[in-house]
N, C-alpha and C positions, 0 to 999 in steps of 0.2 A: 295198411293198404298194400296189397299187391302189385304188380308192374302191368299188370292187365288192365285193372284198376284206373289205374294212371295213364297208360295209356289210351281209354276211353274216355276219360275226362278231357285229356288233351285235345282227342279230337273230334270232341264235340267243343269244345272253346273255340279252336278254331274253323270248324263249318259255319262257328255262331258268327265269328267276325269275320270270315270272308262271304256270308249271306249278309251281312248287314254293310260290309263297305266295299265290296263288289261293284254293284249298279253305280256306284257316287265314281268310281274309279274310271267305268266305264265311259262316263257320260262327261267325264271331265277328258280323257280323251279324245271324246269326238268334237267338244267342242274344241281344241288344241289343234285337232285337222282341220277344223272346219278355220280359226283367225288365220294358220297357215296357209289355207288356202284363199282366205280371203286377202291375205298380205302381197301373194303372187299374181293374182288378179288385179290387185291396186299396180302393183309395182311394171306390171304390163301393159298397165292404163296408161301412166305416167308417161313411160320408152315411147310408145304409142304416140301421146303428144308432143312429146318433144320432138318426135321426128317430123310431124306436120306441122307443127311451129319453125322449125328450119327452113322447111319448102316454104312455106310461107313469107318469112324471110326475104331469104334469097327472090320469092318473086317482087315482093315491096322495091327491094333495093337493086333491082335490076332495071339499066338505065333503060329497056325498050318499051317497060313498063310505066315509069313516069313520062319516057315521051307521050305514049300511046295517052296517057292520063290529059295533058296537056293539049293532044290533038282533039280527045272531047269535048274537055272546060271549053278549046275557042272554036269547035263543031255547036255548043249551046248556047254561045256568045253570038252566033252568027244566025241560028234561028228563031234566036230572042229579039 
């Protein structure tokens, strides 16, 4: 055989396997973007809550708030 030969053989081997696991390669990268991307979306959810669970927090345990609380309960006491 020849080097031409061989050459041609070679690169039809390989057009055979990069047409046959091409697409597979491609398609496992999108989904790679796509859990990445969906990891930054959770992870932004998360930050997101935490930070209105603080506000929230802080308004619970803030003392004008349970005054106010207790000016209700005997505001309902009183029209009961």
């Amino acid at each position: 055989m020849n080097m031409t030969a061989i050459a041609i053989v070679a690169l039809v081997c390989w057009a055979i396997v990069e047409l046959v696991n091409g697409p597979k390669g491609k398609k496992k990268d999108k989904k790679e973007v796509d859990q990445v991307n969906l990891t930054n979306d959770l992870e932004r959810e998360v930050t997101a809550m935490r930070e209105r669970i603080e506000t929230l927090e802080k308004i619970v345990t803030d003392e004008k708030y349970d005054l106010n609380r207790q000016f209700d309960d005997l505001k309902k006491d009183k029209v009961a």
